[in-house]
C-alpha positions as CSV (number, residue, x, y, z in Angstrom):
1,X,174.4,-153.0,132.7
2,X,177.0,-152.6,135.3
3,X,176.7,-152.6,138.6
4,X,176.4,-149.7,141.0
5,X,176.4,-147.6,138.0
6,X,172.9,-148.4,136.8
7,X,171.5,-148.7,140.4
8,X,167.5,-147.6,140.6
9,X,166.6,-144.2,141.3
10,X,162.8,-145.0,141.3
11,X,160.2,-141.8,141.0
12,X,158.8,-140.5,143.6
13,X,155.1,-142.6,142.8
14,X,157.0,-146.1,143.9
15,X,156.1,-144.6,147.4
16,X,152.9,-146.2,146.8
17,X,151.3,-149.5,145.6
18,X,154.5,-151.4,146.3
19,X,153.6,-155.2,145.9
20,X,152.7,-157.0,148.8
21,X,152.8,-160.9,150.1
22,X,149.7,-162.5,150.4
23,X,148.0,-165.8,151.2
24,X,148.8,-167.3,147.9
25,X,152.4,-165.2,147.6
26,X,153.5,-162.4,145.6
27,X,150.7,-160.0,145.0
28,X,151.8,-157.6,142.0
29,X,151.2,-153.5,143.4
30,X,149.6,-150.7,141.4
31,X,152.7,-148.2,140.9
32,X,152.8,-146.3,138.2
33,X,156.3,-147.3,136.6
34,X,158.8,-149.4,137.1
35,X,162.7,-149.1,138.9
36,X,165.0,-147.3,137.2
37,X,167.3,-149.9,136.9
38,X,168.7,-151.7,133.8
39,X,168.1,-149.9,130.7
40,X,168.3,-151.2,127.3
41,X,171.2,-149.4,125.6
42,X,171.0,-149.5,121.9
43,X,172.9,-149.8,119.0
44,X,173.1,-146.5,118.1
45,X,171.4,-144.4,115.2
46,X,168.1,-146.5,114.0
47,X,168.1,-148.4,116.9
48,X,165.1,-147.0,118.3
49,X,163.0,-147.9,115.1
50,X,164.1,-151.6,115.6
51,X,163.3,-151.4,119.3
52,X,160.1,-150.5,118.6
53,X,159.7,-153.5,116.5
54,X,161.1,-155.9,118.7
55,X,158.4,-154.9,121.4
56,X,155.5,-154.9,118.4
57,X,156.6,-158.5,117.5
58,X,157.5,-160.1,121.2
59,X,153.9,-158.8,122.2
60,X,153.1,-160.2,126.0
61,X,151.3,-163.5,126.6
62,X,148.2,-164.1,128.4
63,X,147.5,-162.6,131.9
64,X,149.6,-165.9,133.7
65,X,147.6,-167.8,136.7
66,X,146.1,-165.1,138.9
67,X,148.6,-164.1,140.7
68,X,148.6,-160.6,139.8
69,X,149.7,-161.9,135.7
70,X,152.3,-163.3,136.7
71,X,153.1,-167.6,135.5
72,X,153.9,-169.3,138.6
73,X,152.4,-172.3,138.6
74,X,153.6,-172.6,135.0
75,X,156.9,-171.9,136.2
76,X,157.0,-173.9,139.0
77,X,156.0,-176.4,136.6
78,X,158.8,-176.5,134.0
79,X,161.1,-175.9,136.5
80,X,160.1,-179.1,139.2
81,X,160.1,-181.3,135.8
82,X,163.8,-180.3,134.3
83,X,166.5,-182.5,135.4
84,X,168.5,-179.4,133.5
85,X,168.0,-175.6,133.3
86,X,170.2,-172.8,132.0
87,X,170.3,-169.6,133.7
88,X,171.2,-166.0,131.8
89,X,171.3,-162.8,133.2
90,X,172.0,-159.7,130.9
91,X,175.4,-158.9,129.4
92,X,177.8,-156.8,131.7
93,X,176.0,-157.9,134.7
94,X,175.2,-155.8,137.7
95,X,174.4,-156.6,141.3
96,X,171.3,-157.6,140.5
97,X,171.8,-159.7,137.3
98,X,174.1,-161.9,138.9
99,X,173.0,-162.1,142.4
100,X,169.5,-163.2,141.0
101,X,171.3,-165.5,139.0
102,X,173.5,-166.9,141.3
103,X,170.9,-167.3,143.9
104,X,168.8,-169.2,141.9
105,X,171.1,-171.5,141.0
106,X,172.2,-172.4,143.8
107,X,168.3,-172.6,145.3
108,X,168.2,-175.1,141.9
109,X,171.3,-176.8,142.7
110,X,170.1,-177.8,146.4
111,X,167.2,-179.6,144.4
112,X,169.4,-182.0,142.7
113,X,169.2,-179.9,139.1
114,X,172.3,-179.6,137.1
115,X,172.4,-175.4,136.7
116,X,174.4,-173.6,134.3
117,X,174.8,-170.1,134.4
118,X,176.1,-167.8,131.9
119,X,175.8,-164.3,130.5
120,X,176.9,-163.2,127.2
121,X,180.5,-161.7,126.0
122,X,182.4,-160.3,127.5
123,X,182.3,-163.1,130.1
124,X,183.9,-161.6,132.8
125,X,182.5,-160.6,136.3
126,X,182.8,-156.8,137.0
127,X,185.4,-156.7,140.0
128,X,183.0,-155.6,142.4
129,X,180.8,-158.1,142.5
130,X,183.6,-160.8,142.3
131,X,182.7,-161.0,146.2
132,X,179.4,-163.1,145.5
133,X,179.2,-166.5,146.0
134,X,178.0,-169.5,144.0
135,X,180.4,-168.2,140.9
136,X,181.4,-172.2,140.2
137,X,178.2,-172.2,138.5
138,X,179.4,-169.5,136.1
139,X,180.6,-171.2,132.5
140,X,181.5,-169.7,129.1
141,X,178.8,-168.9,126.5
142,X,180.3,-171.3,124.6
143,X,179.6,-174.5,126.7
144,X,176.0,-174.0,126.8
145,X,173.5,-176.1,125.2
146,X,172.9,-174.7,121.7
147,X,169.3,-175.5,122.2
148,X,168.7,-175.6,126.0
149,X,165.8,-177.3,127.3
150,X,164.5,-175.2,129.6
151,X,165.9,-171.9,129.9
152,X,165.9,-168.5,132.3
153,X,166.7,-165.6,131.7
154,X,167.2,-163.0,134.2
155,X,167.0,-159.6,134.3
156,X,166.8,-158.7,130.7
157,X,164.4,-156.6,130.0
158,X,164.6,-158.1,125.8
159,X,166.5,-160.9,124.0
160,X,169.1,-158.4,122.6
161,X,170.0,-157.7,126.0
162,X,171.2,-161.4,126.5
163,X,173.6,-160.2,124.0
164,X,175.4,-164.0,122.4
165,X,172.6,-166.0,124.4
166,X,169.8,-164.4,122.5
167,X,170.0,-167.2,119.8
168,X,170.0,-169.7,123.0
169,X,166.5,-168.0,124.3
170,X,165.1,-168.3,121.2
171,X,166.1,-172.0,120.2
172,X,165.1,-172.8,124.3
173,X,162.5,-175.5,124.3
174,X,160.8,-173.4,126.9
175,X,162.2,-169.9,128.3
176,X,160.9,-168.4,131.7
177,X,161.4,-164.8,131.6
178,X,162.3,-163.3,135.0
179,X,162.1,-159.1,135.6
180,X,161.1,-156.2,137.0
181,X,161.8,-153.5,133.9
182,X,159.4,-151.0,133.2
183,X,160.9,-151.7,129.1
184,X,160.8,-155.2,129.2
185,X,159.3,-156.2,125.6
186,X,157.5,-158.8,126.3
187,X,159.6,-161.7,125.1
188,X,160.2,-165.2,126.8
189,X,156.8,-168.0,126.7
190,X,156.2,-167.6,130.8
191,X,156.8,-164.5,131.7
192,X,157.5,-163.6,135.6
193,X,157.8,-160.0,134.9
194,X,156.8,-157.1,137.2
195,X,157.9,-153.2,136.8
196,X,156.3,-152.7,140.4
197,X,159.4,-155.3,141.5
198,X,162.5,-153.0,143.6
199,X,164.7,-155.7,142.3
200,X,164.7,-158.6,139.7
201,X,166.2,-160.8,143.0
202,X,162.7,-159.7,144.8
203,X,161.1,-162.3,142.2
204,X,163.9,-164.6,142.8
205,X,163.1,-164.6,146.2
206,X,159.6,-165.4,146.2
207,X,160.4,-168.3,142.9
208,X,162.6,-169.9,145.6
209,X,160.3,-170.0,148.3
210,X,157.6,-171.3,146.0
211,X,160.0,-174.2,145.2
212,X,160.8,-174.5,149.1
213,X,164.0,-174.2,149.4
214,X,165.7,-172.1,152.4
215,X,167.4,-169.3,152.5
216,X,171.1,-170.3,153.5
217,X,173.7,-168.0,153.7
218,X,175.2,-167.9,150.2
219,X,171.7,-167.7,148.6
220,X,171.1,-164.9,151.0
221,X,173.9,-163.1,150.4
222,X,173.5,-162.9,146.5
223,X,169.6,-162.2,146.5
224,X,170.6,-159.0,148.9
225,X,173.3,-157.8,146.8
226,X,170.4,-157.5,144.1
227,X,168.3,-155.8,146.6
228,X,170.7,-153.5,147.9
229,X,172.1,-152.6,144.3
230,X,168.6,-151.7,143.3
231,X,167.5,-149.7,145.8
232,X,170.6,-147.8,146.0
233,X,171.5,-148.8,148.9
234,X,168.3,-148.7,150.5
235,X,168.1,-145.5,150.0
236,X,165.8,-144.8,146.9
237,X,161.9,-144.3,147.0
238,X,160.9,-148.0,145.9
239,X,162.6,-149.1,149.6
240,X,159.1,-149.9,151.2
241,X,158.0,-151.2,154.0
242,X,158.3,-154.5,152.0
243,X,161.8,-154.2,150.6
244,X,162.9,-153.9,155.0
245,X,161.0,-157.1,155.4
246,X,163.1,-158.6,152.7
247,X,166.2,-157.1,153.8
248,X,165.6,-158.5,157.2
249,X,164.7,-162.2,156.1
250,X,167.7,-162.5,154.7
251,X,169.8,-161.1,157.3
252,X,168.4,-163.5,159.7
253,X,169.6,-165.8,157.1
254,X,173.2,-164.9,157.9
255,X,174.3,-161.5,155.3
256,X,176.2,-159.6,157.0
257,X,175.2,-155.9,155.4
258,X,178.3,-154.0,156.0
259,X,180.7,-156.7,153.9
260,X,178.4,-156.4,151.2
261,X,177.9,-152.7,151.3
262,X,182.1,-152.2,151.0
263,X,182.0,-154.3,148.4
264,X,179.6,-152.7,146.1
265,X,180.1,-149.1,146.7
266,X,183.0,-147.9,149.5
267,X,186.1,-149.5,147.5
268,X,188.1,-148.0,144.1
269,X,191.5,-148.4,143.4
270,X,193.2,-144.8,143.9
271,X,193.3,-144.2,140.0
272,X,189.6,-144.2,140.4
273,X,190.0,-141.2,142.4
274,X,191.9,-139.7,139.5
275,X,189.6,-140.4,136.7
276,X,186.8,-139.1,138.6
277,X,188.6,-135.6,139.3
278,X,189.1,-135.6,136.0
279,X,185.5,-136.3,134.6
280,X,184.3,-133.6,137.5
281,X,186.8,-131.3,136.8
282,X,185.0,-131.7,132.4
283,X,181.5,-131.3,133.5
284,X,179.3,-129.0,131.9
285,X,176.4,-127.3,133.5
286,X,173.5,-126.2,130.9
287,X,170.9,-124.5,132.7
288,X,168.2,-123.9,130.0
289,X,168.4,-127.5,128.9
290,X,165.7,-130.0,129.4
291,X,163.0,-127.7,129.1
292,X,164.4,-125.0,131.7
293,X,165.6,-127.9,134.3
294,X,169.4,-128.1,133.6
295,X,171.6,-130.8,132.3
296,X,175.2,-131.3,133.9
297,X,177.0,-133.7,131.8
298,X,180.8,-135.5,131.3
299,X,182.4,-137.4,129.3
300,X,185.0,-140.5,130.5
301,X,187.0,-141.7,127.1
302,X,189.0,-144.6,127.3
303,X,192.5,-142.9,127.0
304,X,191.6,-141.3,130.4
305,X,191.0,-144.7,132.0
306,X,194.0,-145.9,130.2
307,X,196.1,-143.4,131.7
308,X,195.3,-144.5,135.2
309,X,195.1,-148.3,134.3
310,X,191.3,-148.1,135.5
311,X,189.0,-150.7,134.0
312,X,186.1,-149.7,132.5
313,X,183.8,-151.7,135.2
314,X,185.0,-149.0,137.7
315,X,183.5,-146.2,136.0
316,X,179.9,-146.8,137.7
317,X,180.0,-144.5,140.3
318,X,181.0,-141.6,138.4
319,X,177.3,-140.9,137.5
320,X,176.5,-140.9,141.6
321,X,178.3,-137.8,141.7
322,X,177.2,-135.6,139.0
323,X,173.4,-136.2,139.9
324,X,174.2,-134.0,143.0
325,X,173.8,-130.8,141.2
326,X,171.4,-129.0,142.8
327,X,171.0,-126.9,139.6
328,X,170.5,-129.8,137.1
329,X,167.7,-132.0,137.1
330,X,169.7,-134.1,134.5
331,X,173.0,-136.1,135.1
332,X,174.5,-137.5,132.1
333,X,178.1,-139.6,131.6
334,X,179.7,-140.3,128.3
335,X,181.8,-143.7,128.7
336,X,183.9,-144.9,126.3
337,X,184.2,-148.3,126.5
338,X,187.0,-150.8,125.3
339,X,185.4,-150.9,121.8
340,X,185.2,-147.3,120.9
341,X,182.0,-146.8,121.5
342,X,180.5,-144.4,123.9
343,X,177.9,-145.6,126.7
344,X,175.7,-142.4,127.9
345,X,174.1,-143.5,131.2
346,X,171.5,-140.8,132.4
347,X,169.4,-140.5,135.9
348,X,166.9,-137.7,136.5
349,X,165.4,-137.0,139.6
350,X,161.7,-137.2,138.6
351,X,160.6,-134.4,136.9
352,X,162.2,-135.5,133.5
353,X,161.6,-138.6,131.8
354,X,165.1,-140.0,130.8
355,X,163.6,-143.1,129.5
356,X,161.3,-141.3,126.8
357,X,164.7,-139.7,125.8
358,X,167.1,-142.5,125.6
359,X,164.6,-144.4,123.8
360,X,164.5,-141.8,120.8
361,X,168.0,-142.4,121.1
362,X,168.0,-146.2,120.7
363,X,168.5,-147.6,124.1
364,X,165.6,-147.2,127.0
365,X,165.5,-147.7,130.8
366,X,162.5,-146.2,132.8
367,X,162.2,-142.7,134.0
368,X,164.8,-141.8,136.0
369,X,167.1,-144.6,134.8
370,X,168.2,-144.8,131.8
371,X,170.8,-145.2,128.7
372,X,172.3,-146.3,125.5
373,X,175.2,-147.2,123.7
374,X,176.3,-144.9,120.1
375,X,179.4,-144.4,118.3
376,X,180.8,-141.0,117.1
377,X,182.0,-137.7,119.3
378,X,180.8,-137.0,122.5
379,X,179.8,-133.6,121.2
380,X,177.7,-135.1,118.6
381,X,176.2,-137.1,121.5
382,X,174.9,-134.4,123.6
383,X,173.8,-132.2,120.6
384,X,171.3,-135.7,120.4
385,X,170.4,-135.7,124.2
386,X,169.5,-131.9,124.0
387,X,167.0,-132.1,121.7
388,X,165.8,-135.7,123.0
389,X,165.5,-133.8,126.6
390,X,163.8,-130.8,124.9
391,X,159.9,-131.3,126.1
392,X,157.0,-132.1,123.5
393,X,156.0,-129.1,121.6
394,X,159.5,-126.6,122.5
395,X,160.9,-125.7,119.8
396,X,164.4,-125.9,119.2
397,X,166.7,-122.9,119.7
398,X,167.6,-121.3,116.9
């Protein structure tokens, strides 16, 4: 998913149990769900059927070495042994996909391992995070081992969201899975995977210290543009006392917080501005939708992008505003992207499980997070998302 769009928005429960470092490491905490970052949009009608079979079938391994279920050592393993390892993050990457990617790469690189790093089509880096560095490692789908040796995949909560690469995970003579998504489905033979995680790039961080490599500026730099995108900033309720500790280890390392910040969220081209009146000036407030809560909602198609020669990657903020109605507890934005189809990224604010809904609809994400991907009219769309939205048991109007 992109960017800032897709940013967590964690409930209100992350407040407590957040993992903690111990002794031995990473210590896994007891929240009850995961970020709200990084759904897995769909494919549209019957998509959920085949997501729920995909989870049945990629059913997790074995609780990992003790360190809260999670497969260090047998990371560490495969990883100190491979004179080669690819790295994919999931299609359309945001701040989080590619600064985890990037800084383990680099973290891999300074160990004498030949990295490539990849993600599938389209393969190009969404203009705000074109900042990061470390993007020589970046190469084309296309130039990766057909059957890479050791493979990691980052930030994909399934194998479908590796979009071309999935065939490269599965043909992998060993994949370690890296992730912090409530969905995840289980894929991926040594799993690093924890939903009580603010950030994929928190993982990252303690991987690379495992391995003992220091924190230099560039690897810095990417690992808190994950951080920051994930917490929104800082400013979500999975930023814990541990997520400041972070932040400040790696600007002692030498980030500079206010470069990064302008990059990610205070710059837009002016059309920008224009689409987003726009998209403001279409929104929809439904106050008896979602059981009573209220549902404000737009839609974004591509002609109105076109018109102000916007790319789609600059849409992600759009989303940021609507979820400022005070009388909707439900924000939802209808893209359509460069193919025709409509993305619907939603956020609630805690009372309303998004995630529940969008996987009816066949995408996912976690509770307050959440999307998927469908063709057809917008107004088809939200007829959908009503009744998704409508709790357990309410019947629908008449």
């Amino acid at each position: 998913m992109s960017a800032a769009e897709d940013r967590a928005v964690a409930p209100a429960a992350w407040s407590h149990g957040w993992p903690s470092r111990v002794a031995g490491g990473y210590r896994a905490g007891h929240g009850d769900a995961g970020p709200g970052h990084d759904p897995v949009p769909g494919a549209g009608n019957g998509a959920a059927a085949s997501a729920a079979s995909v989870a049945s079938a990629e059913a997790a391994p074995d609780a990992g070495d003790g360190s809260g279920g999670l497969e260090w050592e047998k990371a560490l393993e495969l990883i100190r042994a491979a004179d080669e390892v690819v790295l994919a993050c999931h299609v359309v990457p945001d701040g989080d996909a590619l600064g985890s990617m990037l800084a383990l790469g680099q973290a891999l690189r300074s160990l004498g391992k030949r990295c490539l790093a990849s993600f599938g089509e389209p393969f190009t880096v969404p203009g705000i995070l074109r900042f990061l560095p470390g993007q020589e490692l970046l190469v084309e789908p296309g130039r990766l081992p057909a059957s890479p040796r050791l493979m990691v995949s980052l930030d994909a909560a399934g194998r479908a969201r590796l979009g071309s690469l999935a065939g490269h995970a599965d043909r992998a003579g060993a994949l370690i899975v890296v992730d912090h998504h409530a969905s995840n489905t289980g894929f991926g033979g040594v799993r690093l995977v924890d939903p009580d995680a603010a950030a994929t790039a928190v993982l990252v961080e303690e991987l690379i210290r495992r391995l003992g490599v220091p924190l230099d500026g560039d690897i810095a730099q990417n690992l808190y543009a994950g951080l920051a995108s994930d917490t929104g900033s800082f400013k979500y309720p999975c930023t814990t006392p541990e997520v400041h500790d972070l932040a400040g280890r790696l600007l002692t390392a030498g980030v500079r917080p206010e470069a990064v910040s302008r990059e990610l969220w205070d710059r837009a081209p002016f059309g920008y501005l224009q689409v987003l009146a726009g998209a403001l000036a279409r929104a929809r407030l439904e106050r008896d939708a979602a059981g009573g809560r209220g549902l404000v909602w737009t839609t974004i198609a591509r002609a109105d992008r076109d018109a102000r020669d916007v790319p789609y990657d600059q849409l992600e903020g759009v989303i940021d505003q609507l979820r400022r109605t005070d009388e909707a507890e439900v924000a939802v934005v209808c893209k359509e992207n460069d193919d025709g189809d409509w993305y619907v990224s939603m956020r609630s604010k805690g009372a309303v499980d998004v995630g529940r809904a969008c996987v009816a609809l066949g995408g996912g994400g976690h509770r307050t997070a959440a999307a998927f991907t469908t063709a057809g009219e917008p107004s088809a769309v939200i007829d959908r998302l009503r009744g998704a939205l409508r709790p357990p048991g309410e019947a629908a109007p008449s």
